[in-house]
C-alpha positions as CSV (number, residue, x, y, z in Angstrom):
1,X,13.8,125.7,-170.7
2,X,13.7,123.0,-173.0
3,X,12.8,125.2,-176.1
4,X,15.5,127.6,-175.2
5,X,17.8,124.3,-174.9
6,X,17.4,123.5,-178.6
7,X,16.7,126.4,-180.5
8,X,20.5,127.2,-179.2
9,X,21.1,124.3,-181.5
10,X,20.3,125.9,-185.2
11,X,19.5,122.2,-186.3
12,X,16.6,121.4,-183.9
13,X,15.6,124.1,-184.4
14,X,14.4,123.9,-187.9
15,X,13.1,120.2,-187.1
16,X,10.4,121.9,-184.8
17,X,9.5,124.4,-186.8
18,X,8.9,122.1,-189.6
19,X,7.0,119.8,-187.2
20,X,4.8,123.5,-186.1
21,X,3.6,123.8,-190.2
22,X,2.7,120.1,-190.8
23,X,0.6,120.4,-187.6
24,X,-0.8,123.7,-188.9
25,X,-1.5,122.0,-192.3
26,X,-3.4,118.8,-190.6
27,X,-5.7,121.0,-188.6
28,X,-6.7,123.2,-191.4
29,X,-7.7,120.2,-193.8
30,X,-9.7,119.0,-190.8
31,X,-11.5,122.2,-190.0
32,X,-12.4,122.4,-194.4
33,X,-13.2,118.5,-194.2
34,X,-15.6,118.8,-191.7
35,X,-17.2,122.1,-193.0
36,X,-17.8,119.8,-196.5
37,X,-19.6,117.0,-194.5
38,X,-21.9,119.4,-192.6
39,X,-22.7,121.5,-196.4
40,X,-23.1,118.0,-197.6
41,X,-25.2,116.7,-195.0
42,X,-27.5,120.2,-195.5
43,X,-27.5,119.6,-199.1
44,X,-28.7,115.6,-198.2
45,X,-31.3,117.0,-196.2
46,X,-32.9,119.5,-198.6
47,X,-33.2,117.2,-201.3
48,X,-34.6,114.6,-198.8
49,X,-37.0,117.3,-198.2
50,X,-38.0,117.7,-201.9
51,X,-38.6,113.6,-202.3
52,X,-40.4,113.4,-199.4
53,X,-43.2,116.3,-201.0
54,X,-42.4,114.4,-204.0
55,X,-43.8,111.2,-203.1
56,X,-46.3,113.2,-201.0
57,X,-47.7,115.1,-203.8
58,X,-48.0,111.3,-205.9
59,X,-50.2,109.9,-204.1
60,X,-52.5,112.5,-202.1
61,X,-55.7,113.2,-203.0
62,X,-56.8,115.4,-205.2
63,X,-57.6,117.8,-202.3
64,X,-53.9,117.4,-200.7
65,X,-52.2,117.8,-203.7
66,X,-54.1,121.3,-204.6
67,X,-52.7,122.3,-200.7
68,X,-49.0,120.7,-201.2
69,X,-48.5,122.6,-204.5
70,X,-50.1,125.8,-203.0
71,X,-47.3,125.4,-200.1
72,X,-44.9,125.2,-202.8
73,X,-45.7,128.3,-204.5
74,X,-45.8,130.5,-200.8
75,X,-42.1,128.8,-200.0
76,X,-41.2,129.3,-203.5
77,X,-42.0,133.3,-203.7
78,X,-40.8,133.8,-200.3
79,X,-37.6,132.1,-201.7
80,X,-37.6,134.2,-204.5
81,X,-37.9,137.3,-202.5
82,X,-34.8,136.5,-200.2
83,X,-32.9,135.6,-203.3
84,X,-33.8,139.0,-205.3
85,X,-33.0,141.0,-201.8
86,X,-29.8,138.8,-201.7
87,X,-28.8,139.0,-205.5
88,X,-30.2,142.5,-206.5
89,X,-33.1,140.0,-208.2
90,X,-30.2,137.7,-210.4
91,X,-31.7,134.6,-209.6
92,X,-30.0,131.4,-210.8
93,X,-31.4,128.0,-210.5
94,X,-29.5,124.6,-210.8
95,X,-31.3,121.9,-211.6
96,X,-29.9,118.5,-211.0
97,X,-30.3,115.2,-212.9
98,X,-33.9,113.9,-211.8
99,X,-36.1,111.3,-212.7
100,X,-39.2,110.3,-210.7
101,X,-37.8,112.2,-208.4
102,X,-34.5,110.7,-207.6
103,X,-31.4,112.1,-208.1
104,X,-29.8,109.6,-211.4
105,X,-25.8,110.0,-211.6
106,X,-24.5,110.8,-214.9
107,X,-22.5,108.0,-216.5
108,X,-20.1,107.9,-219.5
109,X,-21.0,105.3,-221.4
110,X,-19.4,105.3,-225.1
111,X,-21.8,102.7,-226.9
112,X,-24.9,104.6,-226.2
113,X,-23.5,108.2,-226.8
114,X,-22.6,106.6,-230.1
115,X,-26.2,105.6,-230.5
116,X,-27.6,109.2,-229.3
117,X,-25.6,111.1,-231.7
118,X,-26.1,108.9,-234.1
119,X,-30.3,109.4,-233.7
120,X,-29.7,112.9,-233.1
121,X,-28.3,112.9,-236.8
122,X,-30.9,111.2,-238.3
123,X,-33.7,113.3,-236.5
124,X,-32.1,116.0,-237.9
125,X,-32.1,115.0,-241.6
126,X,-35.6,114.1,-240.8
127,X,-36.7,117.4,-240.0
128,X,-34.6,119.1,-242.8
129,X,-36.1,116.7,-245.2
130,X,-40.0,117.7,-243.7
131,X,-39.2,121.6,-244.2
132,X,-37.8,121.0,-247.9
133,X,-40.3,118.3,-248.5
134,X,-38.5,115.2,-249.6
135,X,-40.4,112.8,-248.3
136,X,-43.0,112.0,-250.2
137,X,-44.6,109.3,-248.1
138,X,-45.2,112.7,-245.2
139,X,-46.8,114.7,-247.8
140,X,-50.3,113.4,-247.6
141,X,-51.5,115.7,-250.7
142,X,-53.9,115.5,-253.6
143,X,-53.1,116.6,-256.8
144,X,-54.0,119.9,-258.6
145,X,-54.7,118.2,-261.9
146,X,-54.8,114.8,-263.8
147,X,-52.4,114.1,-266.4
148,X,-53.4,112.0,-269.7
149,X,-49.6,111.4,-269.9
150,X,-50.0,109.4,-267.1
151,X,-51.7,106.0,-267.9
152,X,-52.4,103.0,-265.5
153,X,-53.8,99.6,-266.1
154,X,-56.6,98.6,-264.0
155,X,-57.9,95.2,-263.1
156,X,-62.4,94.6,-263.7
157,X,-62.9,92.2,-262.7
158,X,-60.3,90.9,-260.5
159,X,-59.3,87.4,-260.6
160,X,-59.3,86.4,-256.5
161,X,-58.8,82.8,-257.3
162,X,-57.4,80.6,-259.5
163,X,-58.1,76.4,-259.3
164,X,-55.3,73.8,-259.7
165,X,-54.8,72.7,-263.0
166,X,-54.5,69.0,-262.1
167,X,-56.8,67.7,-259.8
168,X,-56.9,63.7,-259.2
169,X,-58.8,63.9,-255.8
170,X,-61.4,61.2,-256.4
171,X,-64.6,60.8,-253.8
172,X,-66.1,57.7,-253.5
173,X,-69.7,56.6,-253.1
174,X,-72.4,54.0,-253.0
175,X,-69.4,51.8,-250.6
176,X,-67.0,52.2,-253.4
177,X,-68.9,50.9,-256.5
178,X,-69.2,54.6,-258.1
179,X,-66.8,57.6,-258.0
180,X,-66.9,61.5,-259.4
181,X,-64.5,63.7,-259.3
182,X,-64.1,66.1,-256.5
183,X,-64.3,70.0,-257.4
184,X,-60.7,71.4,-257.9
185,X,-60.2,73.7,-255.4
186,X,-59.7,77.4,-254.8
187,X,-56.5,79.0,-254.4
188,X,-56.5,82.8,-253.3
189,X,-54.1,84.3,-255.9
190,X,-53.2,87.2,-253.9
191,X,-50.1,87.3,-252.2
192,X,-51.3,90.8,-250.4
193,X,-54.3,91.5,-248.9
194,X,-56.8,94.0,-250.1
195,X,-57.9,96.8,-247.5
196,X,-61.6,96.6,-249.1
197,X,-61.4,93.0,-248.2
198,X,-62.2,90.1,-251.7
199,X,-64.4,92.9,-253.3
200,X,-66.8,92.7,-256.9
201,X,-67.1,94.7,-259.5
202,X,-69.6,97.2,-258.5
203,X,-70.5,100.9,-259.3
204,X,-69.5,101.5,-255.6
205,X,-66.6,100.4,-255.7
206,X,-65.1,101.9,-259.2
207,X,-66.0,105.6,-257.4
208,X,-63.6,104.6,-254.6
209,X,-61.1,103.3,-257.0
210,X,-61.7,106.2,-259.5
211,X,-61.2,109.1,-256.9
212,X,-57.8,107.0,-255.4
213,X,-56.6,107.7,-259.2
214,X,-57.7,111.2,-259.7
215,X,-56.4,112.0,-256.3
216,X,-53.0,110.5,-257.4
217,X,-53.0,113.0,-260.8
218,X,-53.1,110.5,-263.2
219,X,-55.6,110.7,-265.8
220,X,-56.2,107.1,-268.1
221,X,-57.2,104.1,-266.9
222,X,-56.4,101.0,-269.3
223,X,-58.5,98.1,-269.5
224,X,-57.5,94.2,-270.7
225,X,-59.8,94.0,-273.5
226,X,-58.7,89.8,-273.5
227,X,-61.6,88.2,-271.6
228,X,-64.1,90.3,-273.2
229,X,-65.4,88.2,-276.6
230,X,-64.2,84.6,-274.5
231,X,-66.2,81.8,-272.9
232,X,-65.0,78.9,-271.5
233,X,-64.4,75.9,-274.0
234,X,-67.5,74.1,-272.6
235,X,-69.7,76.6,-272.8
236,X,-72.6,77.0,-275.5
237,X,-73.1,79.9,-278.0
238,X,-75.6,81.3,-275.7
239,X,-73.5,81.3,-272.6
240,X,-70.7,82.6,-274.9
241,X,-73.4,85.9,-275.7
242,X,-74.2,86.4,-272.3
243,X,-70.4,86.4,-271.2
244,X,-69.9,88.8,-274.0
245,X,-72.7,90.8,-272.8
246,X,-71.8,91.1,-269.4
247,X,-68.1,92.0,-270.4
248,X,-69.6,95.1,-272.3
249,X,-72.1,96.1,-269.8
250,X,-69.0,96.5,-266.9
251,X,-67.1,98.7,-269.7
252,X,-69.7,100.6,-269.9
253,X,-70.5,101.4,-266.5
254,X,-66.7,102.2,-266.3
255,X,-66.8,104.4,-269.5
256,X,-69.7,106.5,-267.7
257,X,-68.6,106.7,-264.4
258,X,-64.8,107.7,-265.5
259,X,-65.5,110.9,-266.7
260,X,-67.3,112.5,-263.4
261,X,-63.6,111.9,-261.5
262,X,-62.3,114.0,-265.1
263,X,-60.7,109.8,-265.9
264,X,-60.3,108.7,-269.6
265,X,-59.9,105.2,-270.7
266,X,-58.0,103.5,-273.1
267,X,-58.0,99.8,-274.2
268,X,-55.2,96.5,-274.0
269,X,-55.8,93.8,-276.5
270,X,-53.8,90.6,-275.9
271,X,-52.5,88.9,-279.4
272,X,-50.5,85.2,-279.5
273,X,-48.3,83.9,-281.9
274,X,-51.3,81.6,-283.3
275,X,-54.0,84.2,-283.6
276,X,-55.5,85.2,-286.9
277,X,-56.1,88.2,-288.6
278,X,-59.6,88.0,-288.0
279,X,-59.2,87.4,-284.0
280,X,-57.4,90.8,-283.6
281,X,-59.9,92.6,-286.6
282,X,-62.6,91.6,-283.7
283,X,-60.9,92.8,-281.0
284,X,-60.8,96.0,-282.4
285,X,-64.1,95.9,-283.4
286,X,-65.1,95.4,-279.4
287,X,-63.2,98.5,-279.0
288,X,-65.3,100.6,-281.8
289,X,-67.9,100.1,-279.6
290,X,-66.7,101.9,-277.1
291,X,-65.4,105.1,-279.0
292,X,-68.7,107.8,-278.8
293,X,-68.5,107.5,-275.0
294,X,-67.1,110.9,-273.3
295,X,-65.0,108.5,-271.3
296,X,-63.2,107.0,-274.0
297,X,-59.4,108.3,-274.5
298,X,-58.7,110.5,-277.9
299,X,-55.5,112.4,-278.1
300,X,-54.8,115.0,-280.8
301,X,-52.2,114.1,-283.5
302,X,-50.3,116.6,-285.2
303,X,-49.6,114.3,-288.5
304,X,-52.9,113.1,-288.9
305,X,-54.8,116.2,-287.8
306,X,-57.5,115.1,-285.9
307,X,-58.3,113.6,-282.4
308,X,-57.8,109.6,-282.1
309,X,-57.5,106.8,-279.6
310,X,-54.5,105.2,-278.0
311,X,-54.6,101.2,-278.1
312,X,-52.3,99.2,-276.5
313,X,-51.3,95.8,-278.3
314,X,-50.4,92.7,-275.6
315,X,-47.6,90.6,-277.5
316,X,-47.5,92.6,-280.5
317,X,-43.6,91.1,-281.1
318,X,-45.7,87.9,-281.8
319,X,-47.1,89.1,-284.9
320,X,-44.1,88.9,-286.7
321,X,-44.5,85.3,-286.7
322,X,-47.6,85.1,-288.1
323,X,-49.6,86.0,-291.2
324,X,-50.8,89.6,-289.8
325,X,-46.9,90.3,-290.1
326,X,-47.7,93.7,-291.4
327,X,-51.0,93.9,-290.6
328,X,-51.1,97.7,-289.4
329,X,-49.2,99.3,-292.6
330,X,-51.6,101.7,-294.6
331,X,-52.9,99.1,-297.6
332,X,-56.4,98.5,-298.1
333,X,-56.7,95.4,-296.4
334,X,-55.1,97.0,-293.1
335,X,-56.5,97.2,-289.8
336,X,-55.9,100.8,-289.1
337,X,-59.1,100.7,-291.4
338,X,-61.2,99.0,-288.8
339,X,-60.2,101.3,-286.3
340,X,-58.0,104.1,-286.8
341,X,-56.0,104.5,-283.9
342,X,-52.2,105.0,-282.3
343,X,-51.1,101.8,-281.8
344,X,-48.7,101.2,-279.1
345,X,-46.9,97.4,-279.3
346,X,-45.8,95.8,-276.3
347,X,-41.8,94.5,-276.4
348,X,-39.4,92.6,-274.4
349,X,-36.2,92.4,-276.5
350,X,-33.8,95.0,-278.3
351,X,-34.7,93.3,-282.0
352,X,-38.6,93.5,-280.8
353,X,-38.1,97.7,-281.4
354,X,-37.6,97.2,-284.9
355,X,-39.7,94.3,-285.2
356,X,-42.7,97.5,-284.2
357,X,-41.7,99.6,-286.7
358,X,-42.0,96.8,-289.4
359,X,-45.0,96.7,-288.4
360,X,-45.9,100.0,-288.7
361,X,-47.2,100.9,-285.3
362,X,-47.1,104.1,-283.9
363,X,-45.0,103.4,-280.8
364,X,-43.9,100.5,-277.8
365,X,-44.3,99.6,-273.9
366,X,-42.5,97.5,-271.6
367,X,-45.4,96.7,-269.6
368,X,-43.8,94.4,-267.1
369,X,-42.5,96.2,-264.3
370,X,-39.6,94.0,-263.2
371,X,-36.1,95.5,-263.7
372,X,-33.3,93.3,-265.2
373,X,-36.4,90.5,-266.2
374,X,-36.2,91.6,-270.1
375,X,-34.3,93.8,-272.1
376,X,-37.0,96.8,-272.5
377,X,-38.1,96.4,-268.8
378,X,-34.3,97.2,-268.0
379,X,-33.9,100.8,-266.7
380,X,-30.6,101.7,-267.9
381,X,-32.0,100.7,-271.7
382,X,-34.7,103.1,-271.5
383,X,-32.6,105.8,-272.5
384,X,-31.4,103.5,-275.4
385,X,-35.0,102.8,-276.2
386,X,-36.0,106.5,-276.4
387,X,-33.4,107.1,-278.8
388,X,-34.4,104.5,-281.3
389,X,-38.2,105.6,-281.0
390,X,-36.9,109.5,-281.6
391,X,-35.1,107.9,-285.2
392,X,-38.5,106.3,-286.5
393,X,-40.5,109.2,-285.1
394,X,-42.1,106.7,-282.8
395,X,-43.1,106.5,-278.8
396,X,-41.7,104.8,-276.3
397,X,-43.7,104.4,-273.3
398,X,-41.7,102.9,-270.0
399,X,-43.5,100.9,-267.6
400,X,-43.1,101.9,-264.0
401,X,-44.0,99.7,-261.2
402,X,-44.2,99.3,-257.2
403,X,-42.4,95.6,-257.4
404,X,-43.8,92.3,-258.4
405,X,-44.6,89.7,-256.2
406,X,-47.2,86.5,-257.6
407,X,-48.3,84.0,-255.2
408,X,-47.3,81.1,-257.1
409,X,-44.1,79.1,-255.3
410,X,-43.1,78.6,-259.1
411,X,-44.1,81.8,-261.1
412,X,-45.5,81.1,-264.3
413,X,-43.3,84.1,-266.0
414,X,-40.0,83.0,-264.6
415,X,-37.8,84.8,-262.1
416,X,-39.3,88.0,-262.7
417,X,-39.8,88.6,-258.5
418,X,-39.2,92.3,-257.7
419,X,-39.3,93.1,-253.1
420,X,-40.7,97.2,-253.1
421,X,-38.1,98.2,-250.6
422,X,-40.2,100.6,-249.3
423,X,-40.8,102.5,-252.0
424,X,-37.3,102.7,-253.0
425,X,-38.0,100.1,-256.2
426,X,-40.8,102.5,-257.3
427,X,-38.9,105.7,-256.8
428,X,-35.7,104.8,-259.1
429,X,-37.9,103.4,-261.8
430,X,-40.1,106.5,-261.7
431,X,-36.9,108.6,-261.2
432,X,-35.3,106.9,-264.9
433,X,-38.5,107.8,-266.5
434,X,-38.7,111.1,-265.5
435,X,-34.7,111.9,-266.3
436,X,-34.9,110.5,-269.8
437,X,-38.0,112.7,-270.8
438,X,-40.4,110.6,-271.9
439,X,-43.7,111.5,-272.9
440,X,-45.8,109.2,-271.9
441,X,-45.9,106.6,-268.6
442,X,-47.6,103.9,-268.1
443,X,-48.0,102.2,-263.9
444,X,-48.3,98.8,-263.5
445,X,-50.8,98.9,-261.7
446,X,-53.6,99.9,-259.2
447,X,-55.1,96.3,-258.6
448,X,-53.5,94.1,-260.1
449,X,-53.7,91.7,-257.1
450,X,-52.4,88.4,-258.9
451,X,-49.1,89.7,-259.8
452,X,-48.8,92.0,-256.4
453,X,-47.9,95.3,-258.7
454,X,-51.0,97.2,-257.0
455,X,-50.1,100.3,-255.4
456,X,-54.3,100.3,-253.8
457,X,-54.2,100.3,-250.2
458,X,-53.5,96.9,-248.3
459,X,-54.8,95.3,-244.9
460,X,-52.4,94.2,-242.2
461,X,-53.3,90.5,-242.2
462,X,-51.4,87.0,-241.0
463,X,-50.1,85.0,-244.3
464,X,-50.2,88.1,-246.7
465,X,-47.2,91.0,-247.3
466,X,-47.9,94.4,-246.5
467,X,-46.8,97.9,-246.8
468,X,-45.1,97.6,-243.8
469,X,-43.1,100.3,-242.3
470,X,-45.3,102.3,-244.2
471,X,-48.8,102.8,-244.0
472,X,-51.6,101.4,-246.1
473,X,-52.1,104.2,-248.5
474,X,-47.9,104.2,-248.7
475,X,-47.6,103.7,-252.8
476,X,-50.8,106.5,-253.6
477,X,-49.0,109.0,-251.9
478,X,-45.8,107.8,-253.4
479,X,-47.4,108.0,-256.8
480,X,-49.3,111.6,-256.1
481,X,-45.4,112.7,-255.6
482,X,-43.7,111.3,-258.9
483,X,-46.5,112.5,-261.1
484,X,-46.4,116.2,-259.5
485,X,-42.6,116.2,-260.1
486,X,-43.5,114.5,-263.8
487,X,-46.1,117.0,-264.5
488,X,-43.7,119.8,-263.0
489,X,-40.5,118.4,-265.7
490,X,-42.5,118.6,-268.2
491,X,-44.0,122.2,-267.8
492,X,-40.4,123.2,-267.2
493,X,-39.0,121.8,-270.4
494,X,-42.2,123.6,-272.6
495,X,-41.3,127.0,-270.3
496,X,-37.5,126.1,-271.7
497,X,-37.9,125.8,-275.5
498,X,-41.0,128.7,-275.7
499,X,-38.2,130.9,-273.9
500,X,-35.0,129.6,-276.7
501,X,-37.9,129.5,-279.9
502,X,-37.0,126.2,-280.2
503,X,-39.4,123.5,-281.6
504,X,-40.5,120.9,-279.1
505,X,-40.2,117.2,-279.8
506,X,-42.7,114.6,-279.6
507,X,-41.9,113.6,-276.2
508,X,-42.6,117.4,-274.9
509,X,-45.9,118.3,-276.1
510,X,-48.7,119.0,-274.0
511,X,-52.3,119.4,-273.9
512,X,-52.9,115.8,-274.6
513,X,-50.7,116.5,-278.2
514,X,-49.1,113.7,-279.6
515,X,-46.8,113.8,-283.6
């Protein structure tokens, strides 16, 4: 009666039936609610289920955990059966978020998707860089071949320890009525540490040294000639004989164990301002010694016509101030007589160039391996230096290095301090070398320990720099990489001109050629 009362009234009418579809609506979303919550509460229950064999599984025995995962392969193919006859055998698996077993909600953090995408990057440049080969320091190779273009000065013996110069420790004795002085003491002058520990000079150890080099593909080792013919001041003349003596018997035993790793060596004297004519004529005369030995470096010279030496001159601007001034020009008093020879003269400024080809050597080094420190040891000269050489027919020889790193709190040749930067240091200097096509380079050097320009192998140790991110053996494999590409720039530019009929210069013979 009372819903034919109102529905006679068209606006009541429409109130109930609006009241009718907002009741419908309620109980709808409370019938779908409460479906969710029971899937939900199934879905709780499963994975509660798969945690519980989880954490089962982890720590049964060995004997439960063989019967647990063979109740997970019989569930899991009868699963797989109802699926296919569900499916028609399309079988798709969702796998949720899981660590250790626990489901791990996924949140957005921007910082460390920054950081991921960031290391996915650089993974990815890593890898590209492996396939292509870039990396030099992943390469662990050996060269095919040695290179005498390639020329590095090695340190026998080396000098560990140095004493300090003014010692006024004084012990006394006897209560105080007699004193002597104490011994100065030893200073390791090494700011790295070796991996073959403090070692001697000994046949053992130049075949380790010797095989690091010939692995590396270079092919001269140069030797300081400057201690050789020196005693101490105090010393008498028969001490002075026996120092002598013993200098020439380690040559030797270098000269003949060289060859067997296919090694040649060459010869550094070291000249002052104050030395005589007669001081270097001797030095070369040490040298002579030395020149019937298999061992002992002799390039062929297209000029001259026959096969001679390279020496390498320490100082050689010096000369200039001295008597000797042109002490290498052919005149019968010259010293090309006592040993006839391509004489290479170490620089440091732009005027010391031309101060080598007044005196009539062959050709100039930079020898220290510090960028910026002098003029010729300055990378972006080199190409200036090559230029004059190529004028005067000359050589230029750049020094490249690892870095340069003495002990001393105040270095004794000024701020010359070069930090390897992980190879970096090495690679542009080798990288300038190789661009301006020289013919010849020079390392500084395999052990030379004092001044910390060794690329030998290092040992981890408290006190002492390292290699460090890189491994020990970082700067051999570093160098077995720049003299490959050397080797490889230089058979490309004689494939060049034999291809065009052109005439190569003296920077791009081969076959241990020289002018």
């Amino acid at each position: 009666m009372i819903f034919t009362k109102y529905c006679k009234n068209p606006r009541k009418f429409r109130i109930i039936l609006l009241l009718m579809i907002v009741t419908l609506i309620v109980i709808t979303l409370l019938i779908l609610n409460n479906g969710l919550q029971q899937q939900h509460q199934h879905s709780i229950s499963a994975e509660k289920i798969i945690d519980e064999h989880f954490v089962a599984q982890a720590y049964a025995d060995e004997a439960t955990q063989q019967l647990l995962r063979q109740q997970q392969k019989e569930a899991a193919s009868v699963f797989r059966k109802k699926s296919d006859a569900d499916d028609g055998g399309n079988l798709v698996v969702l796998k949720s978020p899981r660590q250790n077993g626990i489901i791990q909600p996924e949140k957005y953090d921007e910082h460390k998707l920054k950081s991921r995408l960031i290391q996915e990057k650089i993974d990815n440049l890593k890898q590209q860089q492996k396939q292509n080969n870039l990396d030099p320091e992943e390469e662990h190779t050996i060269a095919e071949s040695v290179s005498n273009a390639i020329h590095i000065f090695y340190s026998a013996p080396v000098p560990w320890y140095k004493t300090r110069k003014t010692s006024k420790d004084i012990l006394l004795t006897d209560g105080g009525n007699s004193s002597t002085l104490r011994p100065p003491a030893k200073i390791l002058n090494s700011a790295f540490y070796p991996a073959l520990g403090l070692y001697k000079s000994t046949k053992d150890i130049y075949e380790k040294h010797f095989e690091n080099i010939r692995n590396c593909g270079v092919g001269v080792l140069i030797l300081s000639l400057n201690n050789a013919g020196k005693s101490p001041s105090s010393s008498s003349s028969t001490q002075s004989s026996t120092s002598s003596a013993e200098w020439q018997s380690l040559y030797r035993d270098i000269l003949e164990i060289a060859p067997k790793y296919n090694l040649s060596i060459t010869f550094e004297i070291t000249v002052a301002g104050n030395q005589s004519y007669s001081y270097i004529q001797q030095q070369l005369q040490d040298v002579r010694k030395f020149y019937k030995y298999p061992g002992f470096l002799k390039i062929y010279s297209q000029s001259r016509r026959h096969l001679m030496p390279i020496i390498y001159i320490s100082n050689a601007y010096k000369l200039m101030d001295a008597t000797t001034a042109q002490a290498f020009c052919k005149t019968p008093d010259s010293l090309r007589y006592t040993l006839d020879a391509y004489f290479i003269g170490h620089i440091r400024l732009k005027n010391h160039a031309d101060y080598m080809r007044r005196l009539c050597l062959d050709g100039f080094y930079s020898k220290l391996p510090s960028n910026g420190a002098t003029f010729a040891s300055t990378w972006k000269n080199w190409s200036y230096l090559k230029s004059f050489a190529l004028t005067y027919k000359m050589l230029f020889v750049p020094t490249v290095g690892p870095g340069f790193a003495e002990r001393n709190k105040f270095p004794r040749h000024g701020d010359i301090q070069r930090h390897r930067s992980n190879g970096r240091y090495y690679g542009v200097a080798w990288r300038t070398a190789i661009l301006n096509h020289v013919g010849f380079i020079n390392i500084a050097s395999y052990n030379n320990w004092a001044d910390g320009s060794q690329i030998e192998e290092v040992l981890p140790k408290a006190g002492f720099l390292d290699y460090s991110p890189g491994k020990p053996s970082k700067y051999l494999d570093l160098t077995t990489h720049w003299v490959t590409n050397f080797v490889k720039t230089r058979n490309e530019a004689a494939t060049a001109a034999a291809a065009s009929h052109t005439l190569l210069s003296c920077y791009e013979y081969l076959n241990n050629t020289i002018c």
